[in-house]
C-alpha positions as CSV (number, residue, x, y, z in Angstrom):
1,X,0.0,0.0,0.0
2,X,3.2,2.1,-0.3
3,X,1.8,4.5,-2.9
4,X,-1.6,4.5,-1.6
5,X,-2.5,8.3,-0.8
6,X,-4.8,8.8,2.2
7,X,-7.8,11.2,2.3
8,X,-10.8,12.8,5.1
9,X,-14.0,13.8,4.2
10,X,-16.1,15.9,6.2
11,X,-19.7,17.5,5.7
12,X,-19.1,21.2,5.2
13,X,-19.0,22.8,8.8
14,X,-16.8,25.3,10.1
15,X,-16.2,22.6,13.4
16,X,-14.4,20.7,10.7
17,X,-11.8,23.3,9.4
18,X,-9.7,22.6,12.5
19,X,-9.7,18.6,11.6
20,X,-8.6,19.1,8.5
21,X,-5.6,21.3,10.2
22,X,-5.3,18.0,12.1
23,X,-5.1,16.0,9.0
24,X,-2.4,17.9,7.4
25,X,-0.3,17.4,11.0
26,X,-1.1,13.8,10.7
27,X,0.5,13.1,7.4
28,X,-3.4,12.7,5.4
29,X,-2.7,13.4,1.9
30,X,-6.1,15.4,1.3
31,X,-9.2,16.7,2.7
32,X,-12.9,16.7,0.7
33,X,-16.3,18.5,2.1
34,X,-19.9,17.0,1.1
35,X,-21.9,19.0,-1.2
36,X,-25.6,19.0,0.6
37,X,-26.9,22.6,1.1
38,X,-30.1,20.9,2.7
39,X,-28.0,19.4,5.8
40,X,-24.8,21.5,5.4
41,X,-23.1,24.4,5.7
42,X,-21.4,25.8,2.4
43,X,-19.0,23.8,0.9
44,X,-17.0,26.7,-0.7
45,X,-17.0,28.8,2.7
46,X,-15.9,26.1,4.3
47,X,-12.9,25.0,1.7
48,X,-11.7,28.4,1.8
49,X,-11.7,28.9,5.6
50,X,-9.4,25.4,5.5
51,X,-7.3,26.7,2.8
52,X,-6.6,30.0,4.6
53,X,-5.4,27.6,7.6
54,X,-3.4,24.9,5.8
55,X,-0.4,24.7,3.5
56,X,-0.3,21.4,2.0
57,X,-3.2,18.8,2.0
58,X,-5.1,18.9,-1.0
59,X,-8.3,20.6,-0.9
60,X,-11.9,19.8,-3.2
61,X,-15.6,19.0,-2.3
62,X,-16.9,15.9,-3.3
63,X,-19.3,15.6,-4.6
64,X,-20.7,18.8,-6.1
65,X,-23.8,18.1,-7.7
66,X,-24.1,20.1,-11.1
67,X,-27.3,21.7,-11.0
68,X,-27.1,23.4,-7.7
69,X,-24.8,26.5,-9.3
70,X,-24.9,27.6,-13.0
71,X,-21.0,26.1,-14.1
72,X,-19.7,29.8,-14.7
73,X,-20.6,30.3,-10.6
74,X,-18.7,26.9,-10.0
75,X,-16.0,27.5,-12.5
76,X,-15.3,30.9,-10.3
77,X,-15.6,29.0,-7.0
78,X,-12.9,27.3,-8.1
79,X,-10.4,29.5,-9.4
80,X,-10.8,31.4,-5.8
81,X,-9.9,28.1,-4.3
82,X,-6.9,27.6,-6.8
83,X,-5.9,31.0,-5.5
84,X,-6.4,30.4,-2.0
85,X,-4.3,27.1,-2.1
86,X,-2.3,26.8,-5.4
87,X,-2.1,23.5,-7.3
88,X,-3.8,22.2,-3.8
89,X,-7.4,21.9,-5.8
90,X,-9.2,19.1,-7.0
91,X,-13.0,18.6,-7.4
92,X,-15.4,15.3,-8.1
93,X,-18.6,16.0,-9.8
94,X,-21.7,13.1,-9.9
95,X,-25.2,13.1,-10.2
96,X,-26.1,14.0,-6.5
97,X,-26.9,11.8,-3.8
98,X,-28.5,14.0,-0.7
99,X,-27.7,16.9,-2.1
100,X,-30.7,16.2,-4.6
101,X,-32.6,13.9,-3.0
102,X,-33.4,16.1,0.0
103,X,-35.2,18.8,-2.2
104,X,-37.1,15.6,-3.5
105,X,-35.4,15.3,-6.2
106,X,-34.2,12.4,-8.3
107,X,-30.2,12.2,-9.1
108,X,-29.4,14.1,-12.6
109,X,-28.9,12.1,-16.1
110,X,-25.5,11.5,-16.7
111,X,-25.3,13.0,-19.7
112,X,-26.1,15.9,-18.1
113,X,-23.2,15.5,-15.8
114,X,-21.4,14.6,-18.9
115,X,-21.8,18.2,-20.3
116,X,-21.4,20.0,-17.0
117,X,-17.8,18.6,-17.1
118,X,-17.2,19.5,-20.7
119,X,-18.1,23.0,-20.1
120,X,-17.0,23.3,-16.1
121,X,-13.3,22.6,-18.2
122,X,-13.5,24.6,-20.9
123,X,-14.5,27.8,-19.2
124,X,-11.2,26.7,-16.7
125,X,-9.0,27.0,-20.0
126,X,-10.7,30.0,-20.7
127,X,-12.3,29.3,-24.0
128,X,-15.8,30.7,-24.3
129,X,-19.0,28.2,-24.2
130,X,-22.6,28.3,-24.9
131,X,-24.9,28.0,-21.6
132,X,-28.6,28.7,-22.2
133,X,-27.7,29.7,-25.8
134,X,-25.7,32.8,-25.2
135,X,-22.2,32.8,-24.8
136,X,-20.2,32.5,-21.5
137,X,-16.7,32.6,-20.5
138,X,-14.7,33.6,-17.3
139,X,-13.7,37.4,-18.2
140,X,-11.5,37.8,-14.8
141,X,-9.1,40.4,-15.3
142,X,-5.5,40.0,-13.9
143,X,-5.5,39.9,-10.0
144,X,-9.1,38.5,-9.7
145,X,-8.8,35.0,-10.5
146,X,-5.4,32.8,-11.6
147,X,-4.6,33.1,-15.2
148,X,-6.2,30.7,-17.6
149,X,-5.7,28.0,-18.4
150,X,-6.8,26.5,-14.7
151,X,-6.3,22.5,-14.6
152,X,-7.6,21.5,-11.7
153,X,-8.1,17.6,-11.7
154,X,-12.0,16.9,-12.2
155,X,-13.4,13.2,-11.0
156,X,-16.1,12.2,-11.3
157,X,-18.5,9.8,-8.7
158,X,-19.9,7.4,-10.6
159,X,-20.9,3.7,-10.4
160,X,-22.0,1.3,-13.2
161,X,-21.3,0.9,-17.1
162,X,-22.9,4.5,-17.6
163,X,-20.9,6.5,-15.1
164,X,-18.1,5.0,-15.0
165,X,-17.9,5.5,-18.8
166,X,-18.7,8.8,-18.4
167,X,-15.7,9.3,-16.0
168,X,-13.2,7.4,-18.1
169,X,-14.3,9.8,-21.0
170,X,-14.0,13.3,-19.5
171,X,-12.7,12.5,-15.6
172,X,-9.5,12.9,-14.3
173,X,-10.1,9.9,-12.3
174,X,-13.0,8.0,-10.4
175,X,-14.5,8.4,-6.8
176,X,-16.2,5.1,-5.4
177,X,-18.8,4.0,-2.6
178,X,-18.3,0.3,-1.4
179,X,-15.8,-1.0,-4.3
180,X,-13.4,0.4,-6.3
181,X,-13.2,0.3,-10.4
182,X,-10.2,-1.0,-11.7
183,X,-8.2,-0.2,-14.7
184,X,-8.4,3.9,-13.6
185,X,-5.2,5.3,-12.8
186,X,-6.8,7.7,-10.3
187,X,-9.6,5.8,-7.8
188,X,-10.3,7.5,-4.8
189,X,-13.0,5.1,-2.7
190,X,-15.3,6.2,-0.2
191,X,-15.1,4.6,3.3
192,X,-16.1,4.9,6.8
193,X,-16.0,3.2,9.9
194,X,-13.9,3.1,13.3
195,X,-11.2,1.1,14.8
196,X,-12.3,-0.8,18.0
197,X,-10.3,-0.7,21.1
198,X,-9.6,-4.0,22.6
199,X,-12.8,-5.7,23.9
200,X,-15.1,-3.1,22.0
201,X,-18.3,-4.4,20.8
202,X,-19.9,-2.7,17.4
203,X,-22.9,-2.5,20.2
204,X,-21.1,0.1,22.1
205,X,-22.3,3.5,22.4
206,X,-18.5,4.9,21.0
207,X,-18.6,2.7,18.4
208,X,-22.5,3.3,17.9
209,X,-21.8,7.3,17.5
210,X,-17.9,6.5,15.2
211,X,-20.2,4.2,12.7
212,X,-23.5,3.7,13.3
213,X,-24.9,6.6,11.0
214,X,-23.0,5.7,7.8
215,X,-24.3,2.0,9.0
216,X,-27.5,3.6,8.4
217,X,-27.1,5.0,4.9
218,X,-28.0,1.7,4.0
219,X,-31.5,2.4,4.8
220,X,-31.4,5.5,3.3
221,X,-29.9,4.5,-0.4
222,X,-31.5,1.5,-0.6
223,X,-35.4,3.6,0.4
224,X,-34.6,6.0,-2.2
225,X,-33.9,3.2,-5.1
226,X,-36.5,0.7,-4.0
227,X,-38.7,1.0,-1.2
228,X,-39.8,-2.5,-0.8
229,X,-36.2,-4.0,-1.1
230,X,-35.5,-2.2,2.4
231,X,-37.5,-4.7,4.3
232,X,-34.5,-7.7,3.1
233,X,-31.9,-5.2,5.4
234,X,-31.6,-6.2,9.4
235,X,-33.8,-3.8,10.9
236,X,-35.2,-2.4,7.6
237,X,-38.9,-3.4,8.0
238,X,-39.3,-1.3,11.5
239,X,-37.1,1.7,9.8
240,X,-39.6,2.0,6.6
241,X,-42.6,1.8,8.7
242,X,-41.4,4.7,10.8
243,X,-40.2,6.7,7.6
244,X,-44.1,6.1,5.8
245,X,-45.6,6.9,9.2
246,X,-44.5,10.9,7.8
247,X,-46.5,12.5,5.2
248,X,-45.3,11.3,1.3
249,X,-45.4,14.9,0.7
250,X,-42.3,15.7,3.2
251,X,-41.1,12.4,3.6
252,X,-38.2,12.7,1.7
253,X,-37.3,15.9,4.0
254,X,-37.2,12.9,7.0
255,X,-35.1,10.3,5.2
256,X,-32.0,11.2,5.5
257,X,-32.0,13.2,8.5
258,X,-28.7,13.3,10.7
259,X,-26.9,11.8,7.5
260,X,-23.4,11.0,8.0
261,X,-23.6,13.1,11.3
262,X,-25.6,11.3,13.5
263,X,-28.6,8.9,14.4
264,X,-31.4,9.6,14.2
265,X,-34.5,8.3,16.2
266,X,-35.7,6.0,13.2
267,X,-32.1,5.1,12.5
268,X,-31.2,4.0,15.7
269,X,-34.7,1.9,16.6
270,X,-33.8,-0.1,13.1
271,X,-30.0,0.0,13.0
272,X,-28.9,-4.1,14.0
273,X,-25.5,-2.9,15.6
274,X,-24.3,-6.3,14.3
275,X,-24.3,-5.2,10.2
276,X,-21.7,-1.8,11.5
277,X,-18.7,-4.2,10.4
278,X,-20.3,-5.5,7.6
279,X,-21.6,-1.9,6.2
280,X,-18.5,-0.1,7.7
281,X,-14.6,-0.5,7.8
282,X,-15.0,-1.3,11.7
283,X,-13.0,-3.6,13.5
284,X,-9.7,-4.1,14.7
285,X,-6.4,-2.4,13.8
286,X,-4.9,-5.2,11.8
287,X,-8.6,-6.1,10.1
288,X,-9.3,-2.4,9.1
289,X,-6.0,-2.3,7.7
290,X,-6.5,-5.7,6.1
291,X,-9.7,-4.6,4.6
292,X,-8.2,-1.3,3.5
293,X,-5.5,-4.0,1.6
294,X,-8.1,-5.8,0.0
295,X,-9.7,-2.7,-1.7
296,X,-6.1,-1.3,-3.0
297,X,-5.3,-4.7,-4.6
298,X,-8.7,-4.4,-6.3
299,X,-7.7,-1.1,-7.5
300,X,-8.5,1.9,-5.0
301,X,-5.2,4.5,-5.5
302,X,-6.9,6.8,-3.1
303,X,-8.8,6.1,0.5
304,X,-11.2,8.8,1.6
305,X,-11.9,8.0,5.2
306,X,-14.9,10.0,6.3
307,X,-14.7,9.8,10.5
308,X,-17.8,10.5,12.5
309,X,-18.9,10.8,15.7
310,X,-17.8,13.2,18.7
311,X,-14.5,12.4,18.8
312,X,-13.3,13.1,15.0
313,X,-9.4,13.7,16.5
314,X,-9.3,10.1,17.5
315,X,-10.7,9.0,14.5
316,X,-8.5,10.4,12.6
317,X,-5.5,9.2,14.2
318,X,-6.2,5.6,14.9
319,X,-7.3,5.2,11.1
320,X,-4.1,6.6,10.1
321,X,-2.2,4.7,12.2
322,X,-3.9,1.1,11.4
323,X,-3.5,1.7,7.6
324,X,0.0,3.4,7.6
């Protein structure tokens, strides 16, 4: 795993800023903020306040979702970040996960992701593109945004023969949940999870708070793609009777409350502690670094360990030291 690079990811808070100063101290190779205006704070704000405080961990969100800002407005966000922390940058773009889904909507069509990029790129070499059929391009003058051209690495999220297609034609690279894709040269994977301290159970209220509520993402994604199919997950049956006890209208304003943050009532009523290892990277030392192993070998170049609960500084460090 010697050329593995190491990466945090946080939701967009201002608490976080001074873990991702943390990071950097503890040898992480970068640091990437949620984009989900719904449950977060702003993910620009927030990568700006970190660049301001760091000086060499890389810097992005993942994953902007496209429709959210007009691409001149993102294009712009991101030459002030470039500025901010030169050749630090790097940003993952996918078809929105909360960040759509919470404002009841369905994720975007890749090929409208597939155009975002095009022109997101374009207007960062500074040529001039067409965006609601009149033409647009980043007219900065000198000392108000980097000169063009500005190549900062775009990935895209994606997962199946569409997206990752997509990603192999106009990404820089690849950003996973659950399994890598081989054959990129750049895969960064999503994980989460916590190491246990000798004689911890996932049952544990530490361990309950460190993994528990990306545990429960599994109710969440799998709701959002097929109701029914929720009931086959330990637990799932109680959790979708308590989400269609709510009103269809604001339901979707319910389902993923506390994601990635914390549990919430529904989650934790459902949530088998048991299926934590099983949905998470939590265990041991040596088994978290064996399972962090296992997903480089099938092609991960780039582990984004998202730590949760109220104790992010240990998170940090014990995952660090288990995989390093």
């Amino acid at each position: 795993m010697n050329n593995m690079k190491l990466s945090c990811a946080f939701p967009p808070g201002l608490r976080h800023v001074e873990h991702v100063q943390l990071a950097e101290q503890l040898g992480y190779d970068g640091a990437w903020f949620y984009d989900s205006p719904a449950l977060y704070e702003d993910v620009w704000m927030v990568l700006a306040l970190a660049a301001d405080r760091t000086r060499s961990i890389r810097l992005g969100p993942a994953v902007l979702v496209p429709d959210l800002r007009h691409v001149l407005v993102t294009a712009s966000a991101i030459a002030t970040l470039e500025e901010l922390a030169p050749s630090r940058v790097s940003v993952a773009i996918g078809t929105g996960f909360t960040g759509r889904m919470v404002l009841g909507q369905r994720p975007l069509p890749w090929s409208y992701v597939e155009h975002y990029v095009r022109t997101l790129r374009a207007l960062l070499h500074g040529e001039h593109v067409t965006v609601d059929g009149a033409a647009v391009a980043m007219l900065h003058p000198e000392g108000y945004a980097p000169a063009r051209p500005i190549n900062t690495p775009i990935i895209v999220a994606a997962a199946g023969p569409k997206g990752t297609a997509i990603a192999r034609e106009v990404g820089d690279g690849i950003m996973c949940v659950v399994m890598p894709q081989p054959g990129f040269d750049s895969c960064a994977l999503l994980t989460f999870g916590t190491v246990l301290d000798d004689g911890e159970l996932p049952s544990d209220e530490r361990v309950l708070a460190a993994a528990g509520p990306a545990a429960a993402v599994a109710f969440h994604g799998v709701y959002e793609s097929d109701p029914a199919a929720v009931d086959a997950l330990p637990g799932g049956a109680t959790w979708r009777a308590a989400i269609e006890a709510l009103p269809e209208r604001e339901r979707h304003l319910a389902i993923h409350e506390g994601h990635l943050v914390a549990l919430s009532e529904r989650d934790r009523a459902a949530l088998d502690p048991s299926t934590i290892p099983a949905f998470t990277f939590t265990g041991p030392a040596s088994e978290v670094r064996d399972r962090v192993k296992a997903v480089v070998d099938a092609g991960a170049t780039e582990i984004l360990y998202a730590p949760i609960g109220p104790d992010i500084e240990r998170e940090l460090t014990t995952f660090k030291n288990a995989v390093t």
